[in-house]
C-alpha positions in Angstrom: -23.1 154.9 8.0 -22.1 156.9 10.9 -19.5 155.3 13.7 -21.1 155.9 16.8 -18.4 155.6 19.5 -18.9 154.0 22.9 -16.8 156.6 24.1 -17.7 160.0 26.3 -18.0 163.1 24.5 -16.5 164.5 27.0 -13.1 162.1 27.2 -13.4 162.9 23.2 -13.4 166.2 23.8 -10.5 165.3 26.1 -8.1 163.5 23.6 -9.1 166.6 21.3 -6.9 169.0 23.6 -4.3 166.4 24.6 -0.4 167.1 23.8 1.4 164.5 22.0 4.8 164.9 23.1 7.5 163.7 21.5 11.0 163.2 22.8 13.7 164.2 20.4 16.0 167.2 21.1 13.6 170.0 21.2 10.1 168.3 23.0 7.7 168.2 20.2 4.7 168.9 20.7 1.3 167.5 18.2 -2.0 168.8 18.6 -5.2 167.3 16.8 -5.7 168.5 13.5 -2.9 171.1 13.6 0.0 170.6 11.1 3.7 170.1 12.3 6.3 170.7 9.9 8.8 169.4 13.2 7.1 166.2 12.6 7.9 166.6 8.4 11.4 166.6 9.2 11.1 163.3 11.5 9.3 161.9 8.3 12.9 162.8 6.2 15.2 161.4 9.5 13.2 158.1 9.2 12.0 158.2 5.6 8.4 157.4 6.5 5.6 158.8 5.2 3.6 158.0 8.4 3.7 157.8 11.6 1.2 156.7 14.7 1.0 157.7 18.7 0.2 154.9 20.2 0.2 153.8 24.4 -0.5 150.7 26.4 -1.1 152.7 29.2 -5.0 152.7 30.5 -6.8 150.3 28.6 -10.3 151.2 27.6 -9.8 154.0 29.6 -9.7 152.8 33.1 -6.7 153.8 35.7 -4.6 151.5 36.0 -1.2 151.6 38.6 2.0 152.8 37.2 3.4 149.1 37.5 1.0 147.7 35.1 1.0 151.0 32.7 5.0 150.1 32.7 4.5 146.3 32.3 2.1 147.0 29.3 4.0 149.6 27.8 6.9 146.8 28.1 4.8 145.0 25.5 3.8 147.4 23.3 7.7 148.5 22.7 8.3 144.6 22.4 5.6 144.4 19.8 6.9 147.4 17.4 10.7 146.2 17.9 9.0 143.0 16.8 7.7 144.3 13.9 11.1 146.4 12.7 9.7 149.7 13.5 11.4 153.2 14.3 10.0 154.8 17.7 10.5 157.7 19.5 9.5 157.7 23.6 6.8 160.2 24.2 4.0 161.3 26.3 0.0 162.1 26.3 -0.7 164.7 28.3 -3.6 166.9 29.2 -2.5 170.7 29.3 -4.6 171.2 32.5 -6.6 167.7 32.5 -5.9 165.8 36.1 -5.6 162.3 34.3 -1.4 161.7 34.8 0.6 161.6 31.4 0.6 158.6 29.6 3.9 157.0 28.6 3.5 156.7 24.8 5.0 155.9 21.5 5.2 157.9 17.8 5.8 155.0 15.7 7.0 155.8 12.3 5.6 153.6 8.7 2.9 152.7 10.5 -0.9 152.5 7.8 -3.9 153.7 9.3 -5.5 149.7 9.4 -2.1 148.8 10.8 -2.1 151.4 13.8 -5.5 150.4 14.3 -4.9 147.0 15.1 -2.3 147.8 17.4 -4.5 149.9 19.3 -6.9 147.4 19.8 -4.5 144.9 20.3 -3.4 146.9 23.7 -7.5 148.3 24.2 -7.1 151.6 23.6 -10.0 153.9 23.2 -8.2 155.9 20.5 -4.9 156.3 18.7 -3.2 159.5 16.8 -2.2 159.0 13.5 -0.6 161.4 11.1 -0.4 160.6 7.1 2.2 162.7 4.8 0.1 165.8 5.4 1.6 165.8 9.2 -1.7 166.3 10.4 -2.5 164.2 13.6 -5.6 162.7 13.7 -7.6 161.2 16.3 -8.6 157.6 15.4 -11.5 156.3 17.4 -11.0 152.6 18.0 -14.9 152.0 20.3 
């Protein structure tokens, strides 16, 4: 059976060309389906074998002010340090999109069910999440 997504194909398409930046040294960069060997050496640095890109910001999509984005984002970095996890700061950002970055999260030893229920824990349409192949994936969560 088929997941048929409450979301847009267009905002699909959207998260499709989104940069995933991440903020170490060097900004790196993930893209949808494109391997990053940058993002195999992060796997070494934190010895994971995973990792997810995970934001607060926006839930279900809708705009909210930068306070609240900040005051959920708050949380979700509460909720990984919570759970022991590594994190590095990063972004989501549209190359040429209008829709303002998106304070973010690459969470490292993260499994797919377990990113998943942080996403929907903090309503997000749709996380990233990357397995040992360092492949990112988009994971519809509606």
């Amino acid at each position: 059976m088929e997941f048929e997504s409450l979301i847009s194909p267009e905002t699909i398409q959207a998260y499709r060309e989104t940069e995933f930046r991440v903020f170490v040294s060097d900004v790196l960069v993930l893209k949808i389906s494109e391997k990053s060997d940058d993002l195999l050496a992060l796997y070494k640095t934190h010895r994971s074998e995973t990792c997810a890109f995970i934001t607060a910001c926006n839930p279900l999509g809708e705009l909210l002010s930068a306070e609240q984005n900040s005051d959920l984002q708050k949380q979700l970095e509460e909720e990984i340090k919570f759970r022991g996890l590594a994190y590095i700061a990063g972004e989501g950002k549209h190359p040429v999109g209008d829709w303002p970055g998106e304070p973010s999260y690459l969470v490292f030893d993260l499994s797919l069910e377990a990113a998943k229920t942080l996403g929907r824990k903090f309503n997000q349409n749709a996380i990233v999440w990357c397995d040992l192949d360092a492949v990112p994936q988009l994971i519809l969560l509606r």
